[in-house]
C-alpha positions as YAML, in Angstrom:
chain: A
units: angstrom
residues:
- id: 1
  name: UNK
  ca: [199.23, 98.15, 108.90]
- id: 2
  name: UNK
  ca: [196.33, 100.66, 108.28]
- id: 3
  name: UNK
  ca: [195.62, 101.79, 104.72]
- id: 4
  name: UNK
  ca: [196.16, 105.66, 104.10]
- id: 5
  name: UNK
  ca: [192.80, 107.36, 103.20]
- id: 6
  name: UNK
  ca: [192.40, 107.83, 99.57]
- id: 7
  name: UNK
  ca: [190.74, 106.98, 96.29]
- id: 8
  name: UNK
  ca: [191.20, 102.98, 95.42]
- id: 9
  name: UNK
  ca: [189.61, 100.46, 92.90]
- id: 10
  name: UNK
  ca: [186.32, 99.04, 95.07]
- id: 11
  name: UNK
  ca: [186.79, 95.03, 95.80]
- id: 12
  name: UNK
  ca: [183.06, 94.31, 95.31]
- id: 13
  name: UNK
  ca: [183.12, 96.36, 92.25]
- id: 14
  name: UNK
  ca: [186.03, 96.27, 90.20]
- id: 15
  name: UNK
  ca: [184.86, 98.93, 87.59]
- id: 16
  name: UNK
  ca: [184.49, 101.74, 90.23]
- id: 17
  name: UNK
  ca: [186.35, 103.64, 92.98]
- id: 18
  name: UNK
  ca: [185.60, 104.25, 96.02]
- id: 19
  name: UNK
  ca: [187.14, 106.51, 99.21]
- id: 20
  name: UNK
  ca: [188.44, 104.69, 101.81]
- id: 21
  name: UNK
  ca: [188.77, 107.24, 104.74]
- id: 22
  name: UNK
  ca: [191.41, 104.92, 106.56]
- id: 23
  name: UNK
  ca: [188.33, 102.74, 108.42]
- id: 24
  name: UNK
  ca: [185.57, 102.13, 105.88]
- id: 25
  name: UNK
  ca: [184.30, 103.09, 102.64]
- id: 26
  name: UNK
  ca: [182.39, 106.74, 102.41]
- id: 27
  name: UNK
  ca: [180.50, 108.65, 99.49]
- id: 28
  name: UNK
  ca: [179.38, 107.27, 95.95]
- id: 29
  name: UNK
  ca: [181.33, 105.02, 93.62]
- id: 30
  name: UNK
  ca: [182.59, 106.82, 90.47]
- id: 31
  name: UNK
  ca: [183.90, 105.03, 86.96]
- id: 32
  name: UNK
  ca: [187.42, 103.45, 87.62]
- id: 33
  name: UNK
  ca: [188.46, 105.26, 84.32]
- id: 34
  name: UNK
  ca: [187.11, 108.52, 85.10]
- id: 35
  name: UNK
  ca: [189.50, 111.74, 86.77]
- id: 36
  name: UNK
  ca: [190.33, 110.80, 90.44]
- id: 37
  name: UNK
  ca: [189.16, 114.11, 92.42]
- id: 38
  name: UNK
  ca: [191.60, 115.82, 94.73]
- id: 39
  name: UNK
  ca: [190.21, 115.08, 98.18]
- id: 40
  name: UNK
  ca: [187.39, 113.31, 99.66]
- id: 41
  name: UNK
  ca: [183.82, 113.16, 98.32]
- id: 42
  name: UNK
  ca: [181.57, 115.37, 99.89]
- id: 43
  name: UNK
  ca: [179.24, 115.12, 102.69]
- id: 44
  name: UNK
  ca: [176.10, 113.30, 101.76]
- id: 45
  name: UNK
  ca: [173.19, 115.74, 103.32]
- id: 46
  name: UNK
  ca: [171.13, 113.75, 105.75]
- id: 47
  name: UNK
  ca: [167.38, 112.42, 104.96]
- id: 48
  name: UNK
  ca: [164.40, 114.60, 105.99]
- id: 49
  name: UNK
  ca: [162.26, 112.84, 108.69]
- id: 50
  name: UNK
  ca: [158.67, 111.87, 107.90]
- id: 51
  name: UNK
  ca: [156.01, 114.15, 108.10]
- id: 52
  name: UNK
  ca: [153.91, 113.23, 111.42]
- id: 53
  name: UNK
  ca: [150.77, 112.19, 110.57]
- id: 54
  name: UNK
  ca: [147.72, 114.40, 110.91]
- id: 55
  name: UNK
  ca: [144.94, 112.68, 112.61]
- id: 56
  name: UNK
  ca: [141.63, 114.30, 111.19]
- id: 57
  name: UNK
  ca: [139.21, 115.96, 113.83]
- id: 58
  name: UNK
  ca: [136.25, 114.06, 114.62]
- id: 59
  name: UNK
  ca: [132.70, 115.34, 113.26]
- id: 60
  name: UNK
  ca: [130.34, 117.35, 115.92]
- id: 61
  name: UNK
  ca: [126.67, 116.43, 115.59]
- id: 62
  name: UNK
  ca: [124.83, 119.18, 116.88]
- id: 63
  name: UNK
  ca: [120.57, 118.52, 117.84]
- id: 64
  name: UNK
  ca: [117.98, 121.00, 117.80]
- id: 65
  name: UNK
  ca: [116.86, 123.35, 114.67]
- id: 66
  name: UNK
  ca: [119.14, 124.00, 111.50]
- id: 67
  name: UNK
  ca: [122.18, 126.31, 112.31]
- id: 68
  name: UNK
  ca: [124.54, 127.96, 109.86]
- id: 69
  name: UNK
  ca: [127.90, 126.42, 110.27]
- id: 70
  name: UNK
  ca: [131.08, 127.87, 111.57]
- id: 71
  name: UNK
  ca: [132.99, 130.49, 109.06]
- id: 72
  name: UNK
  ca: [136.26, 129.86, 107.91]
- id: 73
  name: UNK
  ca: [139.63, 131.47, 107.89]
- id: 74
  name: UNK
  ca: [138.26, 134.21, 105.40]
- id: 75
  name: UNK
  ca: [135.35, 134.85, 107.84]
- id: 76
  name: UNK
  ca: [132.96, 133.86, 105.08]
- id: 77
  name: UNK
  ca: [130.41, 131.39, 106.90]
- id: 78
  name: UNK
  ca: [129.58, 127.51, 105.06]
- id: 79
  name: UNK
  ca: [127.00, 127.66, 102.74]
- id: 80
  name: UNK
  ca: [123.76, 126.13, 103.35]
- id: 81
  name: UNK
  ca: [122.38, 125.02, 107.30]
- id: 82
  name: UNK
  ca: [123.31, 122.26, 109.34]
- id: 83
  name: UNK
  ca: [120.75, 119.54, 110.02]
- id: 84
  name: UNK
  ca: [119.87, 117.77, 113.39]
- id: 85
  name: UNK
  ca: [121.92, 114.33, 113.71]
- id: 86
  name: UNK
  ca: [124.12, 115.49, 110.63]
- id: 87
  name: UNK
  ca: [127.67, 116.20, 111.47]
- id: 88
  name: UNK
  ca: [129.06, 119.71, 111.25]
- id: 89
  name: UNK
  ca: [130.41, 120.53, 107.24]
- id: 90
  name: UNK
  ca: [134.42, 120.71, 107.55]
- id: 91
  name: UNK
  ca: [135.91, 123.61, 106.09]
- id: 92
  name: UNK
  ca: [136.65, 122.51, 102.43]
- id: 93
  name: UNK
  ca: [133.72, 119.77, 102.06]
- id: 94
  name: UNK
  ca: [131.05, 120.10, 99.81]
- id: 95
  name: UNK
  ca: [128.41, 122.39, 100.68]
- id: 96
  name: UNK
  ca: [125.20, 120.75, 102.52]
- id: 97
  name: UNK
  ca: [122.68, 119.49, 101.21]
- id: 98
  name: UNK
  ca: [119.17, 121.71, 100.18]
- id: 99
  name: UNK
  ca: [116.41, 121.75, 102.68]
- id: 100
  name: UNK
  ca: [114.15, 119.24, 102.46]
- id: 101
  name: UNK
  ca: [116.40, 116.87, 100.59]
- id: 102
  name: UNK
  ca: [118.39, 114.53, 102.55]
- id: 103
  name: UNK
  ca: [121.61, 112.62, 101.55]
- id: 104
  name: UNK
  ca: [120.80, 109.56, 99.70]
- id: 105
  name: UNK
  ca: [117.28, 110.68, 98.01]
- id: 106
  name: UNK
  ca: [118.39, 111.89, 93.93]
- id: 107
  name: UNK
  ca: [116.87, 114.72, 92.72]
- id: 108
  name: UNK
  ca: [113.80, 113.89, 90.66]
- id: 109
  name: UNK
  ca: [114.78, 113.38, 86.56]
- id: 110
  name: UNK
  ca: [114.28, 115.75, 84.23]
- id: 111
  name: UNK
  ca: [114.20, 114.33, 80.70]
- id: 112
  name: UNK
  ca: [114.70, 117.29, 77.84]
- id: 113
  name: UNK
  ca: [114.56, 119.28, 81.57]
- id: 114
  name: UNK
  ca: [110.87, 119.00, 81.83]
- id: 115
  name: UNK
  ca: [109.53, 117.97, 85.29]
- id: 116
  name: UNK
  ca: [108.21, 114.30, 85.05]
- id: 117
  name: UNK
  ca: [103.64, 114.53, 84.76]
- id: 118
  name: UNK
  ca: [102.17, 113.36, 87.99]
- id: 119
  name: UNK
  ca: [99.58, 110.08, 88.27]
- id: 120
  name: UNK
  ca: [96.67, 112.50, 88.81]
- id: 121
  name: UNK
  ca: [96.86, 114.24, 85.75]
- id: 122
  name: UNK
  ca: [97.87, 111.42, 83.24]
- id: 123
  name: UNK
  ca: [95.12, 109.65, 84.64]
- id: 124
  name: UNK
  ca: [92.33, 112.69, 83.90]
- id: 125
  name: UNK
  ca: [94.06, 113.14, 80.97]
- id: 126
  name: UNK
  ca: [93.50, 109.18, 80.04]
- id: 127
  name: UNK
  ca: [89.72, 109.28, 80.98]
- id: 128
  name: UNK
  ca: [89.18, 111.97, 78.66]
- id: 129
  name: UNK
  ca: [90.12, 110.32, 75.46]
- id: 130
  name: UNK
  ca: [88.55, 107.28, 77.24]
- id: 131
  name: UNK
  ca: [84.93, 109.40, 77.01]
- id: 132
  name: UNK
  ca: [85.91, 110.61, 73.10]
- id: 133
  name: UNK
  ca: [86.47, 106.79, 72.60]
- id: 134
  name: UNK
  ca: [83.13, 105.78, 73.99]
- id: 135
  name: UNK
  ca: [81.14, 108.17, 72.01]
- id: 136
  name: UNK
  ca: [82.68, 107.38, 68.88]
- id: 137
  name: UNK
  ca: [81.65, 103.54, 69.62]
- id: 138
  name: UNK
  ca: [78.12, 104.60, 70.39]
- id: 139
  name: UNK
  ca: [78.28, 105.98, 66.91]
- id: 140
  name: UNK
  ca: [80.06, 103.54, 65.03]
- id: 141
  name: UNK
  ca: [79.24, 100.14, 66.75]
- id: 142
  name: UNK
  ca: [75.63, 101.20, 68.35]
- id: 143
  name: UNK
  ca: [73.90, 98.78, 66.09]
- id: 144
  name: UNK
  ca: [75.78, 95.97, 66.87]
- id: 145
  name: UNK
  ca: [75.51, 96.56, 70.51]
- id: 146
  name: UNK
  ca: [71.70, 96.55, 70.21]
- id: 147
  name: UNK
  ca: [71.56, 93.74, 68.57]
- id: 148
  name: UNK
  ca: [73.87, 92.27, 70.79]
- id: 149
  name: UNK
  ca: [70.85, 93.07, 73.75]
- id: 150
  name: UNK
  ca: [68.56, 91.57, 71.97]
- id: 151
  name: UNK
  ca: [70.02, 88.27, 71.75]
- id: 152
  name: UNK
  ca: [71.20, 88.35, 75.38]
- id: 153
  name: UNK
  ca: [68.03, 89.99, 77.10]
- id: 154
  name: UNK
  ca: [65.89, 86.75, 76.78]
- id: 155
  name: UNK
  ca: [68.30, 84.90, 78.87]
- id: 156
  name: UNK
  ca: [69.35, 87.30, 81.27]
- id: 157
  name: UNK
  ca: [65.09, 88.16, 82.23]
- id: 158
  name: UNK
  ca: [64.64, 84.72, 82.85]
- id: 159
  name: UNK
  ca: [67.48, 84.14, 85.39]
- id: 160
  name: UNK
  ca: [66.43, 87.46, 87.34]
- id: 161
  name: UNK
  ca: [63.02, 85.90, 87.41]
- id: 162
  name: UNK
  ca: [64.03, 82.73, 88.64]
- id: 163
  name: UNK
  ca: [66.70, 84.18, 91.40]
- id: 164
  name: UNK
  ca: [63.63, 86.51, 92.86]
- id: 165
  name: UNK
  ca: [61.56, 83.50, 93.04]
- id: 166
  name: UNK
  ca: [64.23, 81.39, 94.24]
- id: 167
  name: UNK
  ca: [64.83, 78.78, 91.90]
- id: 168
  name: UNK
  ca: [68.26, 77.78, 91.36]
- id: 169
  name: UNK
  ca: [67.49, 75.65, 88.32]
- id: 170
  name: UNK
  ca: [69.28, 76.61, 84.90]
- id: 171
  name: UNK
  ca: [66.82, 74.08, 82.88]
- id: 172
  name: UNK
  ca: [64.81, 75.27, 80.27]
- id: 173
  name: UNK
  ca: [66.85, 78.77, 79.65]
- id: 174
  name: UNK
  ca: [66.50, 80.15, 76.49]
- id: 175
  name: UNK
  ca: [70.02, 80.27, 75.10]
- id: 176
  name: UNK
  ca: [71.42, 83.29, 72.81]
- id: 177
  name: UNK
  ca: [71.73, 82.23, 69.10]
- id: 178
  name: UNK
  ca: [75.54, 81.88, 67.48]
- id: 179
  name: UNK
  ca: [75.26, 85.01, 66.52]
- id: 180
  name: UNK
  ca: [75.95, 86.89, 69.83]
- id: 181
  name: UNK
  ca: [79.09, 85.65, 70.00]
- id: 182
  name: UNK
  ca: [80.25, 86.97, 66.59]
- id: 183
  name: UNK
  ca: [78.51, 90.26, 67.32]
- id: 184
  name: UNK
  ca: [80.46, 90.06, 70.46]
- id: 185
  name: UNK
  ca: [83.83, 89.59, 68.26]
- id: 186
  name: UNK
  ca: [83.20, 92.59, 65.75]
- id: 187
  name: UNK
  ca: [82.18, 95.14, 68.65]
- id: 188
  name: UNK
  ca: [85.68, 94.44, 70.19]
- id: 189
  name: UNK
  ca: [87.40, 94.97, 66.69]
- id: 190
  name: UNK
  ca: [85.52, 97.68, 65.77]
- id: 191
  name: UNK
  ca: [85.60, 99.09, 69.63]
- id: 192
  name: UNK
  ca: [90.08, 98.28, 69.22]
- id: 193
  name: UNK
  ca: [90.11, 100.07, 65.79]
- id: 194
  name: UNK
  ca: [88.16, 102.95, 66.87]
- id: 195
  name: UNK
  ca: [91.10, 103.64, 69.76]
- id: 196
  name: UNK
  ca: [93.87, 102.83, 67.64]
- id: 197
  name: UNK
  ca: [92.65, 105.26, 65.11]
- id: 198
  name: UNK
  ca: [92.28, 107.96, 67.80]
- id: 199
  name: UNK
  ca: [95.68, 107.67, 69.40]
- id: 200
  name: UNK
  ca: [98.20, 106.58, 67.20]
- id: 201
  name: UNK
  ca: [98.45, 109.01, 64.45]
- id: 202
  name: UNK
  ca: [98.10, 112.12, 67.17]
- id: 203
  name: UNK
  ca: [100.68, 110.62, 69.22]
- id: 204
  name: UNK
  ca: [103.13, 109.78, 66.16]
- id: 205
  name: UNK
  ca: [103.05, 113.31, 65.38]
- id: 206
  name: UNK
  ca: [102.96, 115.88, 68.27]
- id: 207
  name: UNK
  ca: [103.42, 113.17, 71.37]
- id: 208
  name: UNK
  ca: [99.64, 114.26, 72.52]
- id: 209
  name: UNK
  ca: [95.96, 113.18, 72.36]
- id: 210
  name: UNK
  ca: [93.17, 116.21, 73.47]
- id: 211
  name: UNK
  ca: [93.22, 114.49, 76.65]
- id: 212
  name: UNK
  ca: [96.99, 115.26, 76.71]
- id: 213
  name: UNK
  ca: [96.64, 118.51, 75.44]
- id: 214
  name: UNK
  ca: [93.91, 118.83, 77.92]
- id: 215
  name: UNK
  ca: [95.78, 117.91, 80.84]
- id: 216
  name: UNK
  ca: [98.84, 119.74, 79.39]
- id: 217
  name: UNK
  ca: [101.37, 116.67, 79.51]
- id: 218
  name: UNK
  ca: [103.08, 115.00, 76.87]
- id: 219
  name: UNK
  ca: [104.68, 111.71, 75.47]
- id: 220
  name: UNK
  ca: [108.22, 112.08, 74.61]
- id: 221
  name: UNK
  ca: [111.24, 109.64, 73.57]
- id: 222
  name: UNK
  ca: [113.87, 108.79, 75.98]
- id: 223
  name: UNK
  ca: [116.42, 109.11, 73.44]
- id: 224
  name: UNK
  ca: [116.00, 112.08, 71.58]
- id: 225
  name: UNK
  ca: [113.86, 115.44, 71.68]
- id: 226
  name: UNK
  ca: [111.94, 114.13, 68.33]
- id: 227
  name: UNK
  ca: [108.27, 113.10, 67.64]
- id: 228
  name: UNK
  ca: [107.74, 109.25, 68.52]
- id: 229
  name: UNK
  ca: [106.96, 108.29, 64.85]
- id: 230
  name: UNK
  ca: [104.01, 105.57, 63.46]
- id: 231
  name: UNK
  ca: [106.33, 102.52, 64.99]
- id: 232
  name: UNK
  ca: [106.63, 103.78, 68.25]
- id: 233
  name: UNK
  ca: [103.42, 105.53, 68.83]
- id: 234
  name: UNK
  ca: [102.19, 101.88, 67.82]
- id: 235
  name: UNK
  ca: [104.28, 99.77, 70.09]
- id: 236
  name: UNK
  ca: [103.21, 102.16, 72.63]
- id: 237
  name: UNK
  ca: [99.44, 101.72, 72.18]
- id: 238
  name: UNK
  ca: [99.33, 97.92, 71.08]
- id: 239
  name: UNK
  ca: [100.61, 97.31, 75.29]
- id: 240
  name: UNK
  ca: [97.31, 99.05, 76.43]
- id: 241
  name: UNK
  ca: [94.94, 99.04, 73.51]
- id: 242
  name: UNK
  ca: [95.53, 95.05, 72.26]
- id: 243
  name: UNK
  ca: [94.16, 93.53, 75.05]
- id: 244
  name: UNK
  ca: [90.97, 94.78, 74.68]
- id: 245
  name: UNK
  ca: [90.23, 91.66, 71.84]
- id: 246
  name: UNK
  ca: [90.83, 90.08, 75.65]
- id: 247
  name: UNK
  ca: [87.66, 91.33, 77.37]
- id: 248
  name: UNK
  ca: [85.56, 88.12, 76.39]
- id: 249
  name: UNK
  ca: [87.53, 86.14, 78.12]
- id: 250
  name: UNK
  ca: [86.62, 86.61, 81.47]
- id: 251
  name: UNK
  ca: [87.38, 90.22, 82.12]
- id: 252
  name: UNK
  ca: [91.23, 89.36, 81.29]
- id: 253
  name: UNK
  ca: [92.03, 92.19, 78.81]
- id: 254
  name: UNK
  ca: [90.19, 94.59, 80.97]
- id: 255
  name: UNK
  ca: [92.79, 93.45, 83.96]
- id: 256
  name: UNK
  ca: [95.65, 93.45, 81.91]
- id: 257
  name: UNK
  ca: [94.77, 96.98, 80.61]
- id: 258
  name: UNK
  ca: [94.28, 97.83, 84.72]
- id: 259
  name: UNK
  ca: [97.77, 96.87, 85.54]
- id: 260
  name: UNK
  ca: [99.34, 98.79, 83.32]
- id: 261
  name: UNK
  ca: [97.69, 101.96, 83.91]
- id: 262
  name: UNK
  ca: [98.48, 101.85, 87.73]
- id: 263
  name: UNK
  ca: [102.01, 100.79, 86.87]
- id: 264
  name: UNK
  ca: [103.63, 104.16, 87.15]
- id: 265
  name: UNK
  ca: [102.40, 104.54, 90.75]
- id: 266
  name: UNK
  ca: [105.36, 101.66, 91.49]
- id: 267
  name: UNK
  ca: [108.09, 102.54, 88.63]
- id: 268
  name: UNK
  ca: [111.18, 104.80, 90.04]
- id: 269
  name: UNK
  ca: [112.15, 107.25, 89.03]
- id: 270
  name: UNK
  ca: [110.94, 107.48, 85.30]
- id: 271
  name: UNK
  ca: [107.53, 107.13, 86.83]
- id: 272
  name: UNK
  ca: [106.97, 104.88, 83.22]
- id: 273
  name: UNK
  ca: [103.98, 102.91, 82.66]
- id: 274
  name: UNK
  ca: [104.35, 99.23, 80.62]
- id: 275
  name: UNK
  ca: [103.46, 100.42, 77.79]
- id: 276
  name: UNK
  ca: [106.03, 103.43, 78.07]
- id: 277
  name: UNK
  ca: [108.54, 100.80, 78.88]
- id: 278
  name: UNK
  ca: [108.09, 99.17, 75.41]
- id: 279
  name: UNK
  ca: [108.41, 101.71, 73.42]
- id: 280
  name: UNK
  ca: [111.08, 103.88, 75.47]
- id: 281
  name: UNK
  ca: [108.96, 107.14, 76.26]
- id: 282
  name: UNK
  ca: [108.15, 108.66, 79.50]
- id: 283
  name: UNK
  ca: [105.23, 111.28, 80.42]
- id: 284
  name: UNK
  ca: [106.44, 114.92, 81.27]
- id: 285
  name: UNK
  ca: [104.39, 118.13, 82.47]
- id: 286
  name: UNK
  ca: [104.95, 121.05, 79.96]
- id: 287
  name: UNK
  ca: [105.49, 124.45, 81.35]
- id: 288
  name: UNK
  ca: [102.20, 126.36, 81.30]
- id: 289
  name: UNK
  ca: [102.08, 129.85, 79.16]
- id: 290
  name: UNK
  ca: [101.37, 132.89, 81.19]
- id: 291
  name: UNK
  ca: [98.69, 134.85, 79.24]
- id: 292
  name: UNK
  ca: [99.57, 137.39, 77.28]
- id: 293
  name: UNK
  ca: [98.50, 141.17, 78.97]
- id: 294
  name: UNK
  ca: [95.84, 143.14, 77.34]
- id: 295
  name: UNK
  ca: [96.43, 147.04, 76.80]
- id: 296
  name: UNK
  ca: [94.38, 147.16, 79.45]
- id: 297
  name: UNK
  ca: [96.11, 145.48, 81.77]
- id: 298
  name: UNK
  ca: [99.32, 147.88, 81.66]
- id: 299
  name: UNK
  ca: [100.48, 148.95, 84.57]
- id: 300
  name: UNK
  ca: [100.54, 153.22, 84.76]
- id: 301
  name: UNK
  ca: [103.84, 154.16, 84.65]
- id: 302
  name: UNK
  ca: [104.47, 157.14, 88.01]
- id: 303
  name: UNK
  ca: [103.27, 159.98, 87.20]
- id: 304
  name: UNK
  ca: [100.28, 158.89, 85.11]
- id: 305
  name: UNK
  ca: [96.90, 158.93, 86.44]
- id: 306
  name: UNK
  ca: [94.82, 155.68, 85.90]
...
C-alpha cells in the first residue's frame, strides 16, 4: 500500500519533517514542532554550471627594432616600446620597461636621492688631500726624514757600488745606527697624526675634506641625513689611515691601505669602500649650482634693442 503524499515526521531524523511526494523524500527538513505548510515545498532552483575556463593567449615575440605595442579597447596605444626577443605587453600588464634598462638590472640607489659619486672622482678627490697631507709632512716631519737619510745613505752607496762592480758580498757593510729605526717609528706617528688631524674633524662636521669639496662629492650616513659626528668620522678613517704604523713592515700597511681604496670598484650597489662599510656611510655626487646670471647676461625682452 503506497503512502499518500504529505508532510510526515523524517525516520532518520526524528526532530524534523519532511515531504514525502508518494515515492521519495523532496525539499528541506523543517522543525517537527513548527506550522505544517499547506502543500508541497517549493521547487529547489537548479545549480549554475561552472564557468569554462579561460585559457590565457600565448605571448608574441616580435624581432627587429622597438615597436609601440598594440592599443587597446579605448584606442589608447601601451605605453613604452616593445623590445626584440621580449614578448608583446598584454593589455592590463605593467607598462615596459625604460630604454636601456632591461628586466632584472635595479635602478641605481639613491641615498637622501643623491646619485651615488663615481670611482674617478673619489679617487681625484682622495689624491688631493693625499698632496695637502704630504706637504704638511715635509713641514712637520722634514727633519726627521733627513736625518733618517743620513743614517741610511752610508749603507745604501755601498751596495750600489758593489752591485755595479759585481760583488754580491754583504760583508763589511756599514750598518745604520739604532736610531733609524726609531726615527723610522716617529715619522709614521707623526706622518698618521698629521692625516688624522686633516680628515677627521672636517669630515665629523660637513661630511667633506677640500679634496671632497674639490671634487664636489660627499660622505654621508646611511641612516640618517645628519653630519657623521667625531665617532664615526673616526671609525671611518682609522680603516684607511691606521695601517699606515704598518708600512715598516714590509710594505703591508701600504697594501692594506691599496685594497681598500679599490674596494668600491667590486661593492654593488652602494659602491662602499671598507672603510665606508665600518662606519655605515656611502659616497654621493652633489648636484652642481648653475651660476648665478649677471645683469649682463639678461636676455632683451622683444621689442628691446640689445
Amino acid at each position: 500500500m503506497s503512502v499518500e503524499p504529505g508532510w510526515y515526521v523524517d525516520p532518520a531524523d526524528p526532530e524534523t519533517r519532511r515531504y514525502w511526494d508518494g515515492e521519495g523524500w523532496i525539499g528541506a527538513p523543517i522543525p517537527v514542532d513548527a506550522a505544517v505548510p499547506e502543500g508541497p515545498p517549493p521547487a529547489e532552483p537548479a545549480p549554475a554550471p561552472p564557468p569554462a575556463p579561460v585559457t590565457p593567449a600565448a605571448p608574441v615575440t616580435v624581432s627587429g627594432p622597438p615597436v609601440s605595442a598594440p592599443g587597446g579597447p579605448s584606442g589608447v596605444p601601451h605605453p613604452g616600446p616593445v623590445y626584440p626577443g621580449q614578448p608583446y605587453p598584454q593589455l592590463g600588464m605593467p607598462p615596459s620597461w625604460p630604454p636601456g634598462q632591461w628586466p632584472g638590472r635595479p635602478p641605481e640607489p639613491r641615498p637622501h636621492g643623491l646619485p651615488l659619486a663615481n670611482f674617478g672622482s673619489r679617487l681625484v678627490a682622495r689624491l688631493i688631500d693625499f698632496g695637502i697631507v704630504f706637504a704638511l709632512n715635509a713641514v712637520v716631519n722634514g727633519w726627521f726624514v733627513w736625518r733618517l737619510i743620513e743614517e741610511v745613505t752610508p749603507y745604501w752607496r755601498e751596495v750600489w757600488r758593489r752591485a755595479l762592480a759585481g760583488d754580491t758580498s754583504t760583508e763589511g757593510l756599514p750598518q745604520p745606527s739604532e736610531q733609524a729605526g726609531g726615527l723610522q717609528i716617529v715619522i709614521l706617528l707623526i706622518a698618521t697624526a698629521l692625516w688624522l688631524a686633516y680628515e677627521v674633524p672636517t669630515m665629523a662636521s660637513t661630511g667633506q675634506t677640500f679634496g671632497k669639496r674639490v671634487m664636489g662629492v660627499k660622505v654621508v650616513p646611511l641612516a640618517g641625513d645628519q653630519p657623521l659626528g667625531f665617532g664615526r668620522a673616526l671609525r671611518r678613517w682609522n680603516t684607511l689611515g691606521l695601517p699606515t704604523l704598518l708600512w715598516y713592515c714590509c710594505g703591508l700597511g701600504l697594501l692594506l691601505q691599496l685594497l681598500d681604496a679599490l674596494s668600491p670598484l667590486f661593492d654593488h650597489p652602494l659602491r662602499q669602500a671598507l672603510h665606508d662599510k665600518r662606519a655605515q656611510t656611502v659616497v654621493v655626487q652633489l648636484p652642481r649650482t648653475p651660476a648665478r646670471p649677471t645683469p649682463n647676461d639678461r636676455t632683451n625682452p622683444p621689442g628691446d634693442t640689445p
